[in-house]
N, C-alpha and C positions, 0 to 999 in steps of 0.2 A: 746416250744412256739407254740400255737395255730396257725394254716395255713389256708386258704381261698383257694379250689381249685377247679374253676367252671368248669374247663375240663382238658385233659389230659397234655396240651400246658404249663400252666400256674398254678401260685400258690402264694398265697399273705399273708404276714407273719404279724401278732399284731405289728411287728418292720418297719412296713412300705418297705419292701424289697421283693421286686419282681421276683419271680423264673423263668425262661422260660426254657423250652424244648429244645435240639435241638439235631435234631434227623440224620442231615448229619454230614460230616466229614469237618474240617477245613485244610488246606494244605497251609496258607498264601492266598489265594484266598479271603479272609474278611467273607466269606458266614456266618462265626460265629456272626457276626456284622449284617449283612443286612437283613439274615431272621429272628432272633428275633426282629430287627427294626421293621421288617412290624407290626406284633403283639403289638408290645410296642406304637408304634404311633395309631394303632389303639382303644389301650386299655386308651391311652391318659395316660402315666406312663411316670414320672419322669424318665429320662435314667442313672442319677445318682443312683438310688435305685434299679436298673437291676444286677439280677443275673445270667448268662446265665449256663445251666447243659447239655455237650455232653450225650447224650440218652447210657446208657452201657449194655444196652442189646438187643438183636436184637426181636423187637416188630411189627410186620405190624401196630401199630399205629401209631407209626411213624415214617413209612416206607416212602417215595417217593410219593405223590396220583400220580404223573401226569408220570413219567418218564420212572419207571422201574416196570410194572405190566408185564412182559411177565411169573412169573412165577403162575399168578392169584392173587395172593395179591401183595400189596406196598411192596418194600425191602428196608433198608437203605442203599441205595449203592450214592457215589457221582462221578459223571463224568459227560463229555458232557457237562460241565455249563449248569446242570437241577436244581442246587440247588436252588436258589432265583426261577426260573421260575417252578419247581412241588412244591417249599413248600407256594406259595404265595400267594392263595385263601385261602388255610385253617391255615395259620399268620392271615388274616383279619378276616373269621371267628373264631377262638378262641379269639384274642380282643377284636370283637365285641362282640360277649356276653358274654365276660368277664365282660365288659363296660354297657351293658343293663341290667347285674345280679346285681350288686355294684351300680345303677340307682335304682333299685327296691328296695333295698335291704334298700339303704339310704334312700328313700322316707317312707318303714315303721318306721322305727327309728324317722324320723323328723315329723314323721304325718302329710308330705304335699304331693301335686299331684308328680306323677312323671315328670310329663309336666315340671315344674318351673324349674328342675333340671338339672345342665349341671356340663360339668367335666373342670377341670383345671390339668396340670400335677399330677396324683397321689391324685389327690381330688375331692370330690364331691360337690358342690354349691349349696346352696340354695341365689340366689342372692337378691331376697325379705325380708330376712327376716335377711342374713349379717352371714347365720350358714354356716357350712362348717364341713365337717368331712375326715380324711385323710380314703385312701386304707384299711391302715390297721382296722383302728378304724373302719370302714364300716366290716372290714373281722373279728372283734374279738365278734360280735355276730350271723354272716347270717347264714342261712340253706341253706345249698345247695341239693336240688333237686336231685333224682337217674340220669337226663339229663335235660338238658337246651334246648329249641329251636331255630334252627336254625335262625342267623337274617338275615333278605333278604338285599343283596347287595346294597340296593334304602339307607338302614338306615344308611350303613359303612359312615364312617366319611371321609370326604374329603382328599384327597393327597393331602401331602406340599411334599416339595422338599426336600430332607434333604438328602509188597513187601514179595512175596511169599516165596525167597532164608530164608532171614531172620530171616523169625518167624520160619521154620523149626531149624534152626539152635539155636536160641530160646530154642523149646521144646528140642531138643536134648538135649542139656548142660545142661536143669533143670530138663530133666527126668535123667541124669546119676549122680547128685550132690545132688538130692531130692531137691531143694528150687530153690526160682524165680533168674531170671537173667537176667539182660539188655545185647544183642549182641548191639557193635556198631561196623559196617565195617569203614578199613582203605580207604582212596578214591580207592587206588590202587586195596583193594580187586572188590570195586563198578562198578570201568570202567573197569575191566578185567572179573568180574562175575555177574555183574547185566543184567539187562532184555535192551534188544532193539527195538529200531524203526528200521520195518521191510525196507529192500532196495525193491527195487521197479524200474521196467522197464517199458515206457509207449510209446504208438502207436496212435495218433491222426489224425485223418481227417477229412473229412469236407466238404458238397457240397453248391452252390454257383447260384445264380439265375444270370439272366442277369442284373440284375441291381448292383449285387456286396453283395446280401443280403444272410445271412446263411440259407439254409432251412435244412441243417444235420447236425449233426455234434456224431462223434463216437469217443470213447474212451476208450481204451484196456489199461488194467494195467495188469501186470504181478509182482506179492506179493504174497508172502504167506498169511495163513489165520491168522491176529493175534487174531481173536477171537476164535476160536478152543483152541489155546493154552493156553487164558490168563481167560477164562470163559467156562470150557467144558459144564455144564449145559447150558447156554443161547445155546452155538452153538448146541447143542441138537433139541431146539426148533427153529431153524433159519429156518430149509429148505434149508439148507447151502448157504445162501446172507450173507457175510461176511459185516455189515454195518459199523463194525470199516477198517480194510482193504478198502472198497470203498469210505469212507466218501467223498461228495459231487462232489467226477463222477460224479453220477445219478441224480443230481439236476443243475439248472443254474438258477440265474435272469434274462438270457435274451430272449427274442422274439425269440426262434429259435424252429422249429413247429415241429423236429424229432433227437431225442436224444438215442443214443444206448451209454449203460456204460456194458465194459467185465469186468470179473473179470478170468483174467489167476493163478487157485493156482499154488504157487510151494512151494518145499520146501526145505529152506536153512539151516535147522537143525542147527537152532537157539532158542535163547530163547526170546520169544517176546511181548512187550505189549503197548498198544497206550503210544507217546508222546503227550505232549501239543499242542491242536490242531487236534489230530486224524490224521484221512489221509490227511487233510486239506494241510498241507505242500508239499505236495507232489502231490496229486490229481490238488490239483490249481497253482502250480508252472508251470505245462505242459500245465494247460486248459489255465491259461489267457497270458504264456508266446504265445499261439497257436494265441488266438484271434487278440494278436498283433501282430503278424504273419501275421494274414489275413486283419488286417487294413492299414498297410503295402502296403501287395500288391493290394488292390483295392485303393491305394490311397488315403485312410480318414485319419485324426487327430487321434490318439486310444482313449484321451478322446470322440472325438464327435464320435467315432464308437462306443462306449460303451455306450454312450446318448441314438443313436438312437435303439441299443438292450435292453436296458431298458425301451422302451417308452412302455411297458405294466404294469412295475412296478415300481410303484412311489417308496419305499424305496430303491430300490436300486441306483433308477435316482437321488434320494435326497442326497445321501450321496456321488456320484461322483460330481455331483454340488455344493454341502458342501466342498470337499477339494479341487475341484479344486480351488475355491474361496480362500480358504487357503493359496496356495503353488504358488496363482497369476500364473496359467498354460501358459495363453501364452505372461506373461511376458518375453523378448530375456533376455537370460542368456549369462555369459563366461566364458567359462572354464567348467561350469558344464550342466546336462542335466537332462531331468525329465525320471520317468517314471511310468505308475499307475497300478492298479490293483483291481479287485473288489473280493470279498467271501464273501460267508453267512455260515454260523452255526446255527445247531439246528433249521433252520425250519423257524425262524421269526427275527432271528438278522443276520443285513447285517453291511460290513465295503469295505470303501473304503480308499484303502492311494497310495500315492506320495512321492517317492524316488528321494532326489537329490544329484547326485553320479556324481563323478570324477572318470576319469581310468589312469594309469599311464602307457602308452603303453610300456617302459624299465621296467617294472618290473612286469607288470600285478594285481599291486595293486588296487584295489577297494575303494575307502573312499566313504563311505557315509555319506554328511554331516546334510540334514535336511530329517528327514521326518514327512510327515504330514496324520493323519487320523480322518477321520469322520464315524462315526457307528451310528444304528438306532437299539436299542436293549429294545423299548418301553419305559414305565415308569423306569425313573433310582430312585431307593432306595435309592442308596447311592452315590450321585458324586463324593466327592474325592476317592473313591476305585476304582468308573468306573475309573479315570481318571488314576491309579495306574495300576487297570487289562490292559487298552488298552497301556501307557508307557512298560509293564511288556511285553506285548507280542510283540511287538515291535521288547524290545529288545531280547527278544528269537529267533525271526523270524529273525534277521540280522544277529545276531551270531551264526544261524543253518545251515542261507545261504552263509554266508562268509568263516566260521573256522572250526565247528566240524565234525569230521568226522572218523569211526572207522574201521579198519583191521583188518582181520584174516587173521593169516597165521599160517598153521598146525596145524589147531583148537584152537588157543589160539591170543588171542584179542593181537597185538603189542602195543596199547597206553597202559599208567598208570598214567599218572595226567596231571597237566595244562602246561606243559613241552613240552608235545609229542601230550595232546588233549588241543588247545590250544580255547577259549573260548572269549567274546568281554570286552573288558579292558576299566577302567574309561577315559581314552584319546582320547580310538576308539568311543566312544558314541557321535552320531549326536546330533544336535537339535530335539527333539520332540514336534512338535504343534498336541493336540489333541483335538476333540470334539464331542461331545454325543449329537445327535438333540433331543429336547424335542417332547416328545409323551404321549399321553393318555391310550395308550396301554398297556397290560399284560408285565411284565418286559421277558425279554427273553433273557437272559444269554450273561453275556461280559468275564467270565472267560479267553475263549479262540479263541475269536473273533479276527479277525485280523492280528491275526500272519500269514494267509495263503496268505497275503495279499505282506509280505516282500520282499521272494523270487522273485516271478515274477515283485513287482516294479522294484527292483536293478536291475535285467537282462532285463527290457525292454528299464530300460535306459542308462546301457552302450548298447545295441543294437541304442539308439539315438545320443550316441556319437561315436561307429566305425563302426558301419555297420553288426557288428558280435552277434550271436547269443548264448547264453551260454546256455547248455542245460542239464547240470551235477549239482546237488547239493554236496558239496558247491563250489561255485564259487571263489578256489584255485587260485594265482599268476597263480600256473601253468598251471593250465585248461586257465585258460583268454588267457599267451602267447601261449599255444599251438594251441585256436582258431583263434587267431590273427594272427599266422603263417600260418595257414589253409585257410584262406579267401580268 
C-alpha cells in the first residue's frame, strides 16, 4: 500500500493510518505516548489511526536534538526525563509541515486557495464548498519534495491540553547454541547481581549573616563515580565532573550568593548505575534535611524559610506556595506533623511536597499518611501520566526512604527478594494529593521529578514531632529508636 512520508518523523498510509517515529526508549515512563502526542496534535491526526514504531536502529536522526550531543551528534539514549523535553520542538516541527504539506497538497487536488483550507482530525476542509478529503486520500496522489521547509513556530497550531549483566549473558548463550535467546533473571539472581545505587557520605555547612540569612553554603559528598562505571565513553569526555554522582549538589533554587559542591571519589568496588532520580535522592535528602536544620535554629517556619530563599525564583516560590495551600500547612494537627521539601531536576522542573507522618516512639515505626505535591515542569502533554510520573515517584521516594536497603558481607549482597528487601505494600500507601501548575513553557521533564523531595519531607517531620534528627537513609524502626535513645 502506497505511504505519504513528508519527513523522517512520520508517514501516512492510503488506509488512513498514521505512522510516527519514535526514536527514545519506553520504560513505563508514557514517553511512548506524549512524544508522538506532540507531533500527532500538531499534525492535527486522528489518535485512533496512530501507529507509533520504536526507531530499531541507531540513527543521529533520531537521536536526542536537545539532551545527549556530548559525543557531537544526537544519540538515542533516554534518561534524565530529556525525553518529552529534547524530543519536543522537533514533534512540533515534523507535524507542522506534515500539516502544511497535506494543506498544499489538498488545495492542488481541489483547485482552491490554500487560505480556505483548515484541517479537522486526520482531514482536510474545504468549508466553502462542504469537500473534504481524508490523510490518506490527500497522501495516495502528493509528491513529496527531496525536503520540506522548515515552518516558523508563529504558524504551529495552538496547545490544548491533553542492563548491561544481561545482554552479555544473552550473547553468551546464543553465541554457544548458534540461535536467538531470551535470558530472563530470577528476582534472586537481580538483587544479588544487578547494578546499584551508589552509597554516599555527605558533609554540609553553611555561613550565616547577622540577620539569620545564608550567604554559604558547602557541600562534600563522598561516592564513587557512577559515571566512569556505567558510561566509560561519556566519562572520557567529562573532565572527570561526575554529573550523575553529583546531581543537584551544584545547583539550588535558592537566594544563597556562594555555593561550593565537592565531589570526594571513592571506590567501593561495586557495580553501579543511576537510580530513579539520579543523585537527587541522596544529594537533597542532606541539602534540604540541612536547610531545615538551619530554619530551626534561626527560628523561622521552614515553609516561610524556604519562601524567603526563593524570593528570586518564582518557580520555585510557586510550587511551595501551591502545596502548602494543599496540605493546609499551618492548619494544628494531632497526632501527626508536617514536613516539606523543595528539588528541582533537569534544569527547569522544580517540585515541592509535604509529608504527614506519625512516629511510634515503642517501635520507631514511621507511617506516612498523606502526602502532597506541586511541580512546575512547563507545558504538560499529557496530564493523567504527569499525574502517574509524580504518584510513581512518590511512591518510590517513600519506599526508598523508609524500607530498601542492601548488604554486603564477604562480597556477596545478603538480601534475595521481598522477604529480606522488603519494599512499600498496598496498606503502607498514604494518600496522594498532587498537582502540576499550568505553564506556557517548553515541557521539561516529570519522569523523575519529585522523588528527591520524599526523603527529607518524612525526616523533617518526625524532626517536628521528636526533636530528633534522622540522618541515614532509610529511615529504619531501628535507626529512629536508636536516635531516639541518643537525644
Amino acid at each position: 500500500m502506497a505511504t505519504f512520508t513528508p519527513n523522517a518523523w512520520v508517514s501516512i498510509g492510503a488506509d488512513d493510518v498514521i505512522t510516527i517515529q519514535f526514536g527514545a526508549t519506553e520504560m513505563g515512563q508514557g514517553s511512548m505516548t506524549s512524544v508522538p502526542l506532540v507531533l500527532a496534535e500538531e499534525m492535527d491526526v486522528d489518535w485512533e489511526r496512530v501507529r507509533v514504531e520504536t526507531v530499531s536502529r541507531h540513527d543521529p536522526t533520531y537521536g536526542n536534538p536537545v539532551a545527549f550531543g556530548y559525543y557531537g551528534f544526537p544519540i538515542m539514549y533516554t534518561a534524565g526525563s530529556a525525553a518529552l523535553r529534547g524530543y519536543f520542538n522537533a514533534m512540533r516541527q515534523a507535524g507542522a509541515q506534515a500539516r502544511r504539506f497535506l494543506l498544499d497538497s489538498a488545495a492542488m487536488q481541489l483547485g482552491v486557495p490554500v487560505e480556505e483550507l483548515s484541517t479537522e482530525p486526520s482531514r482536510v476542509v474545504h468549508a466553502a464548498s462542504g469537500r473534504s478529503l481524508s490523510y490518506g486520500e490527500v497522501a495516495a496522489t502528493a509528491q513529496v519534495p527531496d525536503s520540506l521547509p522548515e515552518v516558523p513556530e508563529s504558524e504551529f497550531k495552538p496547545r490544548s491540553e491533553h542492563r548491561q549483566k544481561d545482554v552479555e549473558d544473552a550473547l553468551n548463550l546464543s553465541r554457544e547454541l548458534g540461535r536467538p535467546v531470551k535470558v530472563i533473571w530470577s528476582r534472586e539472581d537481580d538483587v544479588r547481581d544487578g547494578i546499584f545505587r551508589p552509597l554516599a557520605a555527605q558533609y554540609l555547612g553553611a555561613a550565616l549573616d547577622a540577620d539569620g540569612q545564608i550567604t554559604a553554603l558547602q557541600q562534600r559528598v563522598a561516592t564513587p563515580s557512577v559515571l566512569s562505571f556505567m558510561n566509560e565513553p561519556r566519562w572520557g569526555l567529562s573532565g572527570n565532573r561526575d554529573g550523575i554522582s553529583m546531581n543537584s549538589a551544584q545547583v539550588t533554587r535558592y537566594a544563597i550568593p556562594n555555593i561550593r559542591a565537592e565531589h570526594v571519589m571513592v571506590d567501593r568496588c561495586s557495580r553501579l548505575a543511576a537510580w530513579r532520580g539520579v543523585a537527587t535522592s541522596y544529594t537533597r535528602f542532606a541539602n534540604e534535611s540541612f536547610i531545615d536544620e538551619i530554619a530551626h535554629t534561626v527560628g523561622a517556619d521552614p515553609l516561610e524559610f524556604r519562601l524567603d530563599l526563593t524570593r528570586d525564583n518564582p518557580a520555585g516560590r510557586s510550587v511551595l506556595e501551591e502545596v502548602a495551600q494543599m496540605a493546609e500547612w499551618s492548619r494544628p494537627r494531632e497526632g501527626t506533623t508536617l514536613g516539606v521539601a523543595l528539588s528541582d531536576y533537569g534544569g527547569a522542573s522544580v517540585a515541592a511536597g509535604i509529608a504527614e507522618v506519625s512516629v511510634n516512639e515503642a517501635t520507631g515505626a514511621i507511617t506516612v499518611h498523606r502526602y502532597w505535591m506541586a511541580i512546575d515542569a512547563g507545558f504538560i502533554v499529557s496530564p493523567r501520566n504527569t499525574e502517574a510520573q509524580m504518584e510513581g515517584n512518590i511512591v518510590y521516594g517513600i519506599s526508598s526512604a523508609l524500607k530498601e536497603r542492601i548488604s554486603v558481607n564477604a562480597g556477596s549482597v545478603d538480601q534475595s527478594n521481598f522477604h529480606d528487601y522488603p519494599v512499600m505494600r498496598m496498606n503502607e500507601m498514604p494518600e496522594l494529593h498532587v498537582r502540576a501548575l499550568p505553564s506556557d513553557a517548553p515541557p521539561s521533564g516529570v519522569g523523575e521529578l519529585g522523588l528527591a523531595t520524599t526523603g527529607p519531607a518524612i525526616a523533617n517531620a518526625v524532626f517536628a514531632a521528636t526533636g530528633v534528627r534522622l540522618r541515614e537513609l532509610p529511615m529504619t524502626p531501628e535507626r529512629v529508636l536508636a536516635a531516639l535513645r541518643g537525644a
